[in-house]
N, C-alpha and C positions, 0 to 999 in steps of 0.2 A: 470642334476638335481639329488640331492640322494633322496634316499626312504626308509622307514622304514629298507627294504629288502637289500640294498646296501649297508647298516650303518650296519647292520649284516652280512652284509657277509664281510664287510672289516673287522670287527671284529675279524671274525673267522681266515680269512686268516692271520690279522696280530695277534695274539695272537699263533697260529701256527707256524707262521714262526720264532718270536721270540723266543717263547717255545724251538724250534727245533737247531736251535743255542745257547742259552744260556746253554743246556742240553749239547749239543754236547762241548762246551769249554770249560765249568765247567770240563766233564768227562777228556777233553786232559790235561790240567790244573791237576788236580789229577796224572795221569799216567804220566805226565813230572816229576814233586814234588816228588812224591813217589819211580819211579822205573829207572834203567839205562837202557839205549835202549839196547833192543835184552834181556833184565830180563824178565822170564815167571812166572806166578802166577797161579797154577791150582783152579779156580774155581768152576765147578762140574768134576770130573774126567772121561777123554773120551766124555764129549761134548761142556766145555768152559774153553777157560784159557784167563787170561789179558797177551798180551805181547806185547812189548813197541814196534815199528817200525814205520819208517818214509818211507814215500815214496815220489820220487822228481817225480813220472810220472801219470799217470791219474788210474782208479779204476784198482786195482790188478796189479800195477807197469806196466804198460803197458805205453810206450811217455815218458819211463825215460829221463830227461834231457832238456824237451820240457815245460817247468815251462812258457816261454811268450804264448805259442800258449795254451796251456792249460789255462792258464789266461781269454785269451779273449775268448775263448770255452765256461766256464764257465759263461762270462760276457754276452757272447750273449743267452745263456741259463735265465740268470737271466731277461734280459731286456725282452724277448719273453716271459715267465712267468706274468712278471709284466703288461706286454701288455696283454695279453690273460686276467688275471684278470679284471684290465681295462674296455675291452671290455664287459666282462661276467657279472660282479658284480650285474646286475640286477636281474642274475637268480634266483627259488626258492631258489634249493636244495646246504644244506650247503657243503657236503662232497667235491663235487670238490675245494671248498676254501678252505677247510683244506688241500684236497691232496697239491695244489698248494703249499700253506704255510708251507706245509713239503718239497715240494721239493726247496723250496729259501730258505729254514733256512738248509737244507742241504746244498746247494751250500753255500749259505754262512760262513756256519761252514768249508768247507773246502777251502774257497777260502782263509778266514781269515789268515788258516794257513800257507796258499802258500806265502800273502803280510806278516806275521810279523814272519814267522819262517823259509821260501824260504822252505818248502815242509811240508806236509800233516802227522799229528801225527796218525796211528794206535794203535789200542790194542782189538780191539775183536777176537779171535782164536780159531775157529770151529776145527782144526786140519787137516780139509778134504781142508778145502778154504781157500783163502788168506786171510792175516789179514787184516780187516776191521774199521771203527769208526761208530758210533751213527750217524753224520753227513751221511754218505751212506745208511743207513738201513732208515733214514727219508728219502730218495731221493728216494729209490726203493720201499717203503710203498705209499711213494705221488704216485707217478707213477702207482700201482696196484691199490690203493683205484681209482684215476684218470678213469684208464683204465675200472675199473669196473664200477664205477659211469654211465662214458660215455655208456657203452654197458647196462646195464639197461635201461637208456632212450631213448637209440634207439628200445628197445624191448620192451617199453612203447607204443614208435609208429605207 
């Protein structure tokens, strides 16, 4: 049965998730168009620069080479997400649908890239950390909003 409360929270979760992948390919989409891979663009000096890399193995090139098993890594990530929602969808509090809906518009954003480009477009470049995409930072925000969310309402208890 849906409910006022179910119908907003799919809401949030799918307007999130979309959000989080359209952002994320829009950006890839730009930094393919624009720059030739390994081109660096300094954008604040000493804490951001865009620079173009791909990566064929999972976050921070780590399973180079491993493009099927990371596939379905990702694919069992997404299904267990969609499942957990699913299941939850009745609850009040929005935030874990949003977390959710960032972390599946982030898998999605980089899954996309695995199926139509055979590896993962970066371009965010701390200097200190591997380079990163939009797609990752939605994945690890879901994940901390998530984490926090959950720990709040255990401490509600």
């Amino acid at each position: 049965m849906s409910t006022p409360q179910s119908k907003r929270n799919s809401l949030f979760f799918l307007v999130t998730a979309a959000g989080a992948l359209v952002i994320d390919q829009f950006l890839k989409v730009l930094v393919v168009a624009l720059m030739e891979p390994g081109q660096s663009v300094t954008v604040i000096p000493g804490v951001l620069a865009i620079t173009y890399s791909t990566n064929t193995g999972a976050a921070f090139g780590i399973l180079k080479g491993k493009g099927q098993l990371l596939f379905l890594a990702v694919l069992a990530v997404v299904v267990l997400t969609v499942a957990w929602f699913y299941y939850t969808r009745h609850r009040e509090g929005v935030w874990s649908f949003i977390a959710l809906g960032l972390v599946i518009g982030g898998a999605l954003g980089n899954i996309t890239d695995r199926l139509f480009r055979g590896k993962v477009i970066d371009f965010l470049d701390l200097g200190w950390w591997p380079v990163f995409n939009f797609a990752d930072v939605a994945i690890v925000a879901g994940v901390i909003i998530f984490v926090a969310g959950t720990a709040l309402e255990l401490m509600r208890e």
